[in-house]
DSSP file (Angstrom, degrees, kcal/mol; ACC not computed):
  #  RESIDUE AA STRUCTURE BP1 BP2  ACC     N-H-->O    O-->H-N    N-H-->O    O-->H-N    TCO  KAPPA ALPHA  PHI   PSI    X-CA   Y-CA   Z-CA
    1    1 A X              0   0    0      0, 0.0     2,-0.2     0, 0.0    24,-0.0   0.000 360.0 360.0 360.0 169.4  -20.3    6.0   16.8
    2    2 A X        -     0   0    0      1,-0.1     3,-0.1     4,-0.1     2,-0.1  -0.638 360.0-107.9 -84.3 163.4  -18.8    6.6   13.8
    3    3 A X    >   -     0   0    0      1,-0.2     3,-0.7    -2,-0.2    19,-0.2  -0.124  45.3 -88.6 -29.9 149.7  -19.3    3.9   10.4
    4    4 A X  T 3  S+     0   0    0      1,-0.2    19,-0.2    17,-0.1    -1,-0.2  -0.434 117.8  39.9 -75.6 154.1  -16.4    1.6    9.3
    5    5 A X  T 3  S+     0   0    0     17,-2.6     2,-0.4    18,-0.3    -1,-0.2   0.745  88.1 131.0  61.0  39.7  -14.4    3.4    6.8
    6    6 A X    <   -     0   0    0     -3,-0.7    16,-0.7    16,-0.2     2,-0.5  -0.908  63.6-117.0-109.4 117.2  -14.5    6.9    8.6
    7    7 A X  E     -A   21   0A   0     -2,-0.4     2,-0.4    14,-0.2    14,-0.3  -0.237  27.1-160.4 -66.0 126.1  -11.8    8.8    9.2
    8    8 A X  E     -A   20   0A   0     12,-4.8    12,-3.3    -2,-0.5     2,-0.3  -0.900   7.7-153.2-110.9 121.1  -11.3    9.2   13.1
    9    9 A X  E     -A   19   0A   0     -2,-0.4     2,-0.5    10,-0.2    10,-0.2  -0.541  19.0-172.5-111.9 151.6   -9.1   12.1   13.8
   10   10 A X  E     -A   18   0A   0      8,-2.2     8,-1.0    -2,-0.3     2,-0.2  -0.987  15.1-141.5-143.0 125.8   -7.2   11.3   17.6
   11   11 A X        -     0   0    0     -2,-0.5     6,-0.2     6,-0.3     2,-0.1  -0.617  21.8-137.8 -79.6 152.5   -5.0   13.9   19.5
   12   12 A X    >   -     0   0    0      4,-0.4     3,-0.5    -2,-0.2    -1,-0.1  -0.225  31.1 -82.6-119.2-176.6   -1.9   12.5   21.2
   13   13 A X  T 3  S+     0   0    0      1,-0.2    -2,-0.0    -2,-0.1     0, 0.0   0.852 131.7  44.3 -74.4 -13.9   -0.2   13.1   24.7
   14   14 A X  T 3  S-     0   0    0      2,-0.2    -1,-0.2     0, 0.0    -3,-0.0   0.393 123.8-100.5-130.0  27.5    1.5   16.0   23.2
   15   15 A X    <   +     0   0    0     -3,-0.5     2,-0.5     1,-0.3    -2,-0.1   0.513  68.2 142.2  99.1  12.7   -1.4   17.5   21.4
   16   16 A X        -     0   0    0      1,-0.0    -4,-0.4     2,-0.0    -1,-0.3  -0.752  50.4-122.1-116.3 173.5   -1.0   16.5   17.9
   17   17 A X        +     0   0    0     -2,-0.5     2,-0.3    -6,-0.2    -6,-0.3  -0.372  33.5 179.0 -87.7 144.3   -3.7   15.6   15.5
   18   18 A X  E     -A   10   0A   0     -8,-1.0    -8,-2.2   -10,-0.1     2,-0.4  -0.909  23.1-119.7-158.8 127.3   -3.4   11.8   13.8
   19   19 A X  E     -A    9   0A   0     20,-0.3    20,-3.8    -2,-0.3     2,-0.3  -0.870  21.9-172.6 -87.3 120.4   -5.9    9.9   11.3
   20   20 A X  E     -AB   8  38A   0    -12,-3.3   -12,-4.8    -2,-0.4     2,-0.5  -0.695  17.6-149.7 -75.5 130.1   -7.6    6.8   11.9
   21   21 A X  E     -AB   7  37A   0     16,-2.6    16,-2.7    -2,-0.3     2,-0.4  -0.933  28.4-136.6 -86.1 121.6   -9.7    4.7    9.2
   22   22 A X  E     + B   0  36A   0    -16,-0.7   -17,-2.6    -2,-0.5    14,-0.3  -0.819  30.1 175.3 -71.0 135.3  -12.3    3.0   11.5
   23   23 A X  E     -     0   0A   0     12,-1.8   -18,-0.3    -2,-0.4     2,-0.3   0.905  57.2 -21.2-102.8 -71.6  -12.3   -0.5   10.2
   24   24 A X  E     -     0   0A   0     11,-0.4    11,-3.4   -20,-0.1    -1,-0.4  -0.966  32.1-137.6-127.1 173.5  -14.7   -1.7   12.9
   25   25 A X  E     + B   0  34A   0      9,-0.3     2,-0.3    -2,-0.3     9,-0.3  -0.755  31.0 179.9 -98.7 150.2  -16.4   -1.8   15.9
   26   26 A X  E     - B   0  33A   0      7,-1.8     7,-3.0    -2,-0.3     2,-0.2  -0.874  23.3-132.5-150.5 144.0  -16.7   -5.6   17.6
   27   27 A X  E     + B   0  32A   0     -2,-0.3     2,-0.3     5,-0.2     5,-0.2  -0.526  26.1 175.1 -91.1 170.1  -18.5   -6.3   21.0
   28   28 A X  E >   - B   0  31A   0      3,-0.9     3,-1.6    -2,-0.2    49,-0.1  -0.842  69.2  -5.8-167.0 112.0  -16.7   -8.3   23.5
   29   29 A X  T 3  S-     0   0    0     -2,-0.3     3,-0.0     1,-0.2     0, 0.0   0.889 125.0 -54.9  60.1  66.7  -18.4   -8.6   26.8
   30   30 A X  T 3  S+     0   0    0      1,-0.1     2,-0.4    -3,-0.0    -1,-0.2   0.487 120.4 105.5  27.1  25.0  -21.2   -6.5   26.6
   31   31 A X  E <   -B   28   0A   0     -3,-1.6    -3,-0.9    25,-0.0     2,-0.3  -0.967  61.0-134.8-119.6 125.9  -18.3   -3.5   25.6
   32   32 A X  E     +B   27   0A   0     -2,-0.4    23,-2.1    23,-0.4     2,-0.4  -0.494  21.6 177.4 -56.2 119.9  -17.5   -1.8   22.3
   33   33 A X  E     -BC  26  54A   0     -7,-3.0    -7,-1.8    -2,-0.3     2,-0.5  -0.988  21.4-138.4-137.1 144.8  -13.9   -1.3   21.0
   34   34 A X  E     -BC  25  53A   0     19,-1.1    19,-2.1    -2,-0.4     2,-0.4  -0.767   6.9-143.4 -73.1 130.2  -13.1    0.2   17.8
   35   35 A X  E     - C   0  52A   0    -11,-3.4   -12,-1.8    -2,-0.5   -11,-0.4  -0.884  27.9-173.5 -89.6 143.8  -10.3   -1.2   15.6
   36   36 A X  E     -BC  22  51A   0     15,-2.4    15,-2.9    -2,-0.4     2,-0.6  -0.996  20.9-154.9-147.4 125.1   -8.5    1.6   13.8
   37   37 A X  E     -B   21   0A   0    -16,-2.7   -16,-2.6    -2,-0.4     2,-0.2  -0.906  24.1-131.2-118.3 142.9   -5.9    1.9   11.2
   38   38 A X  E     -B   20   0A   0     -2,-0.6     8,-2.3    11,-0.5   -18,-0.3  -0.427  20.0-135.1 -82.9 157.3   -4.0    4.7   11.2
   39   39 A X  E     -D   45   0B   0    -20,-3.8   -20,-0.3     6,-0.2     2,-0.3  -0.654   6.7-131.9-119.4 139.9   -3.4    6.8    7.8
   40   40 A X  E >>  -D   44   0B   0      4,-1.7     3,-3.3    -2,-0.3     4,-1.3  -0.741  48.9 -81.0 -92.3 143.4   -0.4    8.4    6.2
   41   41 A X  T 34 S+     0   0    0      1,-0.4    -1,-0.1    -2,-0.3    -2,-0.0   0.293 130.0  55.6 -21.5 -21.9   -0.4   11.9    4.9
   42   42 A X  T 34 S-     0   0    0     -2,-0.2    -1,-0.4     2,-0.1     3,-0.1   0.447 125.6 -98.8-110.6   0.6   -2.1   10.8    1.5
   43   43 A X  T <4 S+     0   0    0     -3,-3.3     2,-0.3     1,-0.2    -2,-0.2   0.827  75.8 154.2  97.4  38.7   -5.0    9.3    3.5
   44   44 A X  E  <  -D   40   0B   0     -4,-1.3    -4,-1.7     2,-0.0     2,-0.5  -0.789  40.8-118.1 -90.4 135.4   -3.4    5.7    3.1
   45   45 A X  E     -D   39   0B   0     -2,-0.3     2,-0.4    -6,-0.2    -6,-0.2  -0.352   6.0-143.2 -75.4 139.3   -3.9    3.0    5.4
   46   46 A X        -     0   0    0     -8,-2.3     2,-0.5    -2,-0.5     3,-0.2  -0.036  14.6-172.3 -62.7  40.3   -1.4    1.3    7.4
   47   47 A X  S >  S+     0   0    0     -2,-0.4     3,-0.6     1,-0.3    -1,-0.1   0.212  70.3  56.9 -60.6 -17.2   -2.5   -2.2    7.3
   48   48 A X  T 3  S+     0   0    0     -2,-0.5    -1,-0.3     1,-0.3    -2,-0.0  -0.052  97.7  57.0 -65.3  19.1    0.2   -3.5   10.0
   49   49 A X  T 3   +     0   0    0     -3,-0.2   -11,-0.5   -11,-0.1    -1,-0.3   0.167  64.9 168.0-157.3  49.9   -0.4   -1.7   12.5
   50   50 A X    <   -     0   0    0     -3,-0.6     2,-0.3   -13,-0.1   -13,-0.2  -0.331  16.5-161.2 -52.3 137.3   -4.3   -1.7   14.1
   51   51 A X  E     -C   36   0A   0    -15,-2.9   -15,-2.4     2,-0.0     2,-0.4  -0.859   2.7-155.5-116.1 174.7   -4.8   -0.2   17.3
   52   52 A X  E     -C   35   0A   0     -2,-0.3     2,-0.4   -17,-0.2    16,-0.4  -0.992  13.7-175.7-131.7 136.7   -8.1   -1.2   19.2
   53   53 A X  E     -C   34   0A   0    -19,-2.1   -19,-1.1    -2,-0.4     2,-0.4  -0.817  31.8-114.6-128.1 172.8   -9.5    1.4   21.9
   54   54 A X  E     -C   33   0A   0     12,-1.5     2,-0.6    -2,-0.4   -21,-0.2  -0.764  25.8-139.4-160.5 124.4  -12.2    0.7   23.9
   55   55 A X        +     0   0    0    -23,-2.1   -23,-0.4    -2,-0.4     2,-0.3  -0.837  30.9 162.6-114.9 119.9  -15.4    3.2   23.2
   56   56 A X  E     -E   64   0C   0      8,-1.6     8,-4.0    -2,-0.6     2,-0.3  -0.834  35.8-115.2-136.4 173.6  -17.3    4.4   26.4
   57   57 A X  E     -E   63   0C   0     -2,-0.3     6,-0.2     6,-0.2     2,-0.2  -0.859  21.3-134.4-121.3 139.9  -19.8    7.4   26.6
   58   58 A X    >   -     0   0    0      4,-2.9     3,-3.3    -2,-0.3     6,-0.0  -0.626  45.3 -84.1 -93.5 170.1  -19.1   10.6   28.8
   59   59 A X  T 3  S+     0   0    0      1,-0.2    -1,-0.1    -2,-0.2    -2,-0.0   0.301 130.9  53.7 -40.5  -3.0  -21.8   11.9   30.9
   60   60 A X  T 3  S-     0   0    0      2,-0.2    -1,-0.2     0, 0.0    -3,-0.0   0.465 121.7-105.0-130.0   5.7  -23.4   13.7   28.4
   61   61 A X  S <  S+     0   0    0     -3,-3.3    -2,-0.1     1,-0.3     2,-0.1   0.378  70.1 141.5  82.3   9.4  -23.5   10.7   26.2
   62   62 A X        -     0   0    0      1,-0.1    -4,-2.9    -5,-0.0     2,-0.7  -0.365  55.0-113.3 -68.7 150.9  -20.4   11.6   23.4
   63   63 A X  E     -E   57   0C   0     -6,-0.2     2,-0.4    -2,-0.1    -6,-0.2  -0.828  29.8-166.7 -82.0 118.4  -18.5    8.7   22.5
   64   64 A X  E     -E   56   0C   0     -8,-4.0    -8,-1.6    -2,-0.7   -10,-0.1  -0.893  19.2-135.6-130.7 126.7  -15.4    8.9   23.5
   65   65 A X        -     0   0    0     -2,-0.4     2,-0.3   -10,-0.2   -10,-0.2  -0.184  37.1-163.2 -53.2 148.5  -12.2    6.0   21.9
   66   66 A X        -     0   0    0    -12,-0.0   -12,-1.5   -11,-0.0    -1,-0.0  -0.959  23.8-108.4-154.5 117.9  -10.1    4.9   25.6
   67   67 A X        -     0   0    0     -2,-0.3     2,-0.6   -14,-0.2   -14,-0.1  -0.473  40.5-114.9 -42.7 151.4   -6.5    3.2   25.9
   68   68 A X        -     0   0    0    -16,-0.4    -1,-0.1     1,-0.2     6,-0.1  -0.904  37.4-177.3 -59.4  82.2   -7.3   -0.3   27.0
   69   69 A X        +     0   0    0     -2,-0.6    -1,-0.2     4,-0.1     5,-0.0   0.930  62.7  76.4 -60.1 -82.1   -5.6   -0.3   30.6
   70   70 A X     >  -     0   0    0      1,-0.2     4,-2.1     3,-0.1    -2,-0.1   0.223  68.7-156.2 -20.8 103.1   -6.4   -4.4   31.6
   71   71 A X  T  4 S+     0   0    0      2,-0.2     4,-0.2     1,-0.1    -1,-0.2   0.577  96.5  52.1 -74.4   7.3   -3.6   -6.5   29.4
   72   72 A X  T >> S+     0   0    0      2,-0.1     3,-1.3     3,-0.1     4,-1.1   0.660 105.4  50.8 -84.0 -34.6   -6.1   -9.4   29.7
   73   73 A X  H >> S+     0   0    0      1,-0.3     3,-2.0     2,-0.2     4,-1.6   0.997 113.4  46.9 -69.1 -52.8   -9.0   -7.4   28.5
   74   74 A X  H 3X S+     0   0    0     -4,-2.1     4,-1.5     1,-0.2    -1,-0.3   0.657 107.5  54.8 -61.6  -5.6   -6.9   -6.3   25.5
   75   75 A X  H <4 S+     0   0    0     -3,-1.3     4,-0.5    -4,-0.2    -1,-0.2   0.276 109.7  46.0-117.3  15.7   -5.8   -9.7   24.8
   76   76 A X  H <X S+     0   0    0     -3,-2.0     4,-0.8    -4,-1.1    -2,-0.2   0.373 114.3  49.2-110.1 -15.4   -9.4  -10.9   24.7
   77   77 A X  H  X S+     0   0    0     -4,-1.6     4,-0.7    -5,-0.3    -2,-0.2   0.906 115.5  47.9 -69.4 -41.3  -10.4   -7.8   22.4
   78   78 A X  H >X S+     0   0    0     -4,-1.5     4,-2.3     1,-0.3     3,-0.9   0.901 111.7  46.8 -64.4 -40.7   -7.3   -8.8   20.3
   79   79 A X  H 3> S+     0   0    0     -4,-0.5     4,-1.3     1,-0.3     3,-0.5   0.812 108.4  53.5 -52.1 -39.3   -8.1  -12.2   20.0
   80   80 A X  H 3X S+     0   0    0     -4,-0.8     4,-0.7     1,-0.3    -1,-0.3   0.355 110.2  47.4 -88.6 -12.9  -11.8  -11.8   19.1
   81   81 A X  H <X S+     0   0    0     -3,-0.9     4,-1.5    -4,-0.7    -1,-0.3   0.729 107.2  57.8-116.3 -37.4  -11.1   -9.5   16.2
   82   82 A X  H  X S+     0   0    0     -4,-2.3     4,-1.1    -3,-0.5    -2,-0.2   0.951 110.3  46.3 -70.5 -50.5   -8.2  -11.9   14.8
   83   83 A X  H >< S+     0   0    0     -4,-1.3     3,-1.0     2,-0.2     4,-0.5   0.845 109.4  50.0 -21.8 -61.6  -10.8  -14.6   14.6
   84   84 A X  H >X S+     0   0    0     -4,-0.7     4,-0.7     1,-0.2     3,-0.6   0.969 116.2  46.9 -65.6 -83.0  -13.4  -12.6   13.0
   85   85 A X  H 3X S+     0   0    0     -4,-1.5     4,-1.6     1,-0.2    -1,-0.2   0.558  92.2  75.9   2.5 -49.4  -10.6  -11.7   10.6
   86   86 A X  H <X S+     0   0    0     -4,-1.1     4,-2.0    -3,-1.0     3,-0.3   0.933  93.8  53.8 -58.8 -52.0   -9.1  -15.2    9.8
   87   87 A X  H X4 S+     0   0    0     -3,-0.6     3,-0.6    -4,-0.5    -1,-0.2   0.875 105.4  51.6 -34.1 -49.7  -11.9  -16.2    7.5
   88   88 A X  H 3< S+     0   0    0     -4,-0.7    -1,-0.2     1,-0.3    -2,-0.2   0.847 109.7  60.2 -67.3 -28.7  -11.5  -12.6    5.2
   89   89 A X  H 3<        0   0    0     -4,-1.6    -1,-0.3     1,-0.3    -2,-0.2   0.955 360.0 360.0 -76.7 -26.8   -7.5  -13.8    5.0
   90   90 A X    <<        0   0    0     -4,-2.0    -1,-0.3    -3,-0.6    -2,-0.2   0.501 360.0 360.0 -57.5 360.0   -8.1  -16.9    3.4
């Protein structure tokens, strides 16, 4: 997987290209998700708006970033990354 503070380039449903800053990776249940903020045209982050996708391996062993289907499983990724987080805001 890629290193925090890598730009992660993501295609969309209707094929166009968008940059991600990986911020991190956090386990949750013996599963990976990235958190990613996405970048503006001068290769600024957005810091309001993290998305977290859920990082699985194809058959040939690439990483590949996954919408999160399960709202409870996203709302146990989300929580666990706002936790890790709280400290850094204080």
């Amino acid at each position: 997987m890629a290193e925090a503070d890598e730009i992660v380039t993501l295609v969309d449903e209707e094929g166009e290209e968008h940059d991600f800053t990986l911020i991190e990776v956090i386990e949750v249940d013996s599963t990976e998700y990235a958190i990613l903020l996405p970048t503006d045209e001068n290769g600024e982050e957005n810091s309001n708006e993290a998305i977290i996708l859920k990082l699985i391996q194809d058959e040939e062993g690439n990483d590949l970033l996954v919408d999160i289907e399960d709202d409870d499983e996203w709302e146990k990724v989300a929580g666990a990354y706002e936790e890790m987080i709280e400290p850094e805001e204080e």
